[in-house]
N, C-alpha and C positions, 0 to 999 in steps of 0.2 A: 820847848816850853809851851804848854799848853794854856790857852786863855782861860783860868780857872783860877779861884782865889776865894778864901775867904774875909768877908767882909764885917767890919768892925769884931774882928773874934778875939780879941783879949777881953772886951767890954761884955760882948755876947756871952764870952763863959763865964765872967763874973758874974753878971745878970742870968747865967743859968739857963740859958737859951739853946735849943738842943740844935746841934753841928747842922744838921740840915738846914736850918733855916738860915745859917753863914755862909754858907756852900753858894757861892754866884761864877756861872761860866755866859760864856759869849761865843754861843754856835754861831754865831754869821763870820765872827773871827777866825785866821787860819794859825795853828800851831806853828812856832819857828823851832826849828832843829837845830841846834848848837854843835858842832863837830868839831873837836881839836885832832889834830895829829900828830900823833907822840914821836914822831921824829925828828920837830921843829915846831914842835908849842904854836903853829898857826891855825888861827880859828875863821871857821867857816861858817855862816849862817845860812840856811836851808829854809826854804817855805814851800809844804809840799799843796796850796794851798785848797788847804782843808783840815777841819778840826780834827787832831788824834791826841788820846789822852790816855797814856802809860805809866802804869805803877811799876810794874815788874819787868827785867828787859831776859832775854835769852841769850843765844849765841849771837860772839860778833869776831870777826877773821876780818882779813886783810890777802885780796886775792893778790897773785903772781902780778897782774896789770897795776899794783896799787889802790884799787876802789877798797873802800871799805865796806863792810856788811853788817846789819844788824839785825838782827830778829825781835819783833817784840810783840806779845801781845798788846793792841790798843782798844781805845773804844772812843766811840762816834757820839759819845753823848755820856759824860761822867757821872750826870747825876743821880743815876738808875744803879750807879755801884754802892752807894749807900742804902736803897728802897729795902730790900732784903733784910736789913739788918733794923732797922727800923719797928719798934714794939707794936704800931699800930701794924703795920703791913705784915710782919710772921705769924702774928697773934692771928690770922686772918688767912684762910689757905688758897682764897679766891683771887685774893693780892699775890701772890708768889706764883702764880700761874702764868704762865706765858709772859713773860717780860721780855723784850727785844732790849739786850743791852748796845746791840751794836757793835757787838763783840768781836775784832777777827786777829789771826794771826799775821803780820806784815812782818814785810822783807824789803827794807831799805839800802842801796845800793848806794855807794857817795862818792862822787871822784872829784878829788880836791883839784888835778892840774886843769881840767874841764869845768870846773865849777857848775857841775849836773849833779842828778841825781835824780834814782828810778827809785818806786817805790810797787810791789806786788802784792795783790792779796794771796796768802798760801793757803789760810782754811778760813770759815766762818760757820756757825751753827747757825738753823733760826733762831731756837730759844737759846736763852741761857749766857752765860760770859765764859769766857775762857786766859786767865791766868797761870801763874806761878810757873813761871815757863823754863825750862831745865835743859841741858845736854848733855854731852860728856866734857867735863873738866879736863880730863887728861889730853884733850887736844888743844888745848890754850891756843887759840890764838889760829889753829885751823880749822874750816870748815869740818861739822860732824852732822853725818847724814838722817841722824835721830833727831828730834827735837821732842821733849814731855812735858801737859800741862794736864791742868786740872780742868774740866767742864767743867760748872756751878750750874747747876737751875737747870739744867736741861730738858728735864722732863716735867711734863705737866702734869702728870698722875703721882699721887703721891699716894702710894701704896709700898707693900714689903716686895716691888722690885726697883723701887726708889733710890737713885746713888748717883754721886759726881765722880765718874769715871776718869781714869788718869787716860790721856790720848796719848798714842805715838804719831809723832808725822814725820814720814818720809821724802827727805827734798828731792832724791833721785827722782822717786814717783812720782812727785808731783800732790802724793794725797795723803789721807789719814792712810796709816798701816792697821792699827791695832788699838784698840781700846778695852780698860780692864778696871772692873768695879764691882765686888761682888753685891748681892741686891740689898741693900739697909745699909749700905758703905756709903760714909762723905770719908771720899778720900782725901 
């Protein structure tokens, strides 16, 4: 759970107040991680401490040893995922340039009988965020060696080679495999 919240927002929408300006986080706070284990409904609370703030989660296994795994894209600073979208900031192409979302791909590691837990950076861009993070479904439940998301914002030229390229990463290797975005593509 991420120290993020909005503030007075049923009042703020009635009064018409645009979501940004309800949008209140507390970077000096650390994110707790809430972990159940579905084979005894016992909950675990994690503080990796430090702020990570996640919409979308990826693949998550359970290795041979018991740890749990989880992939997720996070971000270091949520309120730069709104800026974008934002009428003043698109309508403006000097605003959409080079934004550090603080974006990176993480790999949480959780062992309930140790009450630990590692946490690894797998990728990170300079510009741009990195979301909607995908694997293969048909391994439910096992680790799959692909992981796919979407860079946002990555490039600060905004020309007709301009695109949010779908990543592949590969956890064998350790890195990005492949990236595919034809030019004037939001994937």
């Amino acid at each position: 759970m991420a120290p993020v919240y909005f503030k007075n927002f049923m009042s703020g929408m009635i009064a018409g107040k645009p979501i940004k300006d309800m949008w209140t986080q507390d970077l000096e706070k650390s994110t707790k991680i809430y972990v159940i284990r579905l084979s005894d409904g016992k909950i675990k609370v994690f503080d990796p401490k430090e702020f990570h703030f996640a919409v979308h989660f990826s693949q998550s296994f359970e290795e041979e040893d018991g740890k749990l795994v989880v992939e997720v894209p996070t971000y270091s600073n949520s309120r730069v995922l709104l800026d974008p979208f934002i009428r003043e900031n698109y309508s403006d192409i000097e605003k959409m340039k080079n934004i550090n979302y603080g974006s990176r791909l993480m790999r949480f590691t959780f062992d309930f009988d140790k009450d630990t837990f590692d946490m690894k950076e797998l990728v990170k861009f300079k510009w741009g965020n990195i979301d909607f993070a995908q694997y293969n479904h048909g391994l439910n439940g096992k680790e799959s060696q692909f992981s796919y998301f979407t860079h946002f914002f990555g490039q600060n030229t905004f020309d007709e080679t301009y695109t949010w390229p779908l990543v592949k990463y590969d956890s064998k290797l350790g890195d990005v495999a492949a990236q595919w975005g034809p030019n004037s593509t939001l994937t």
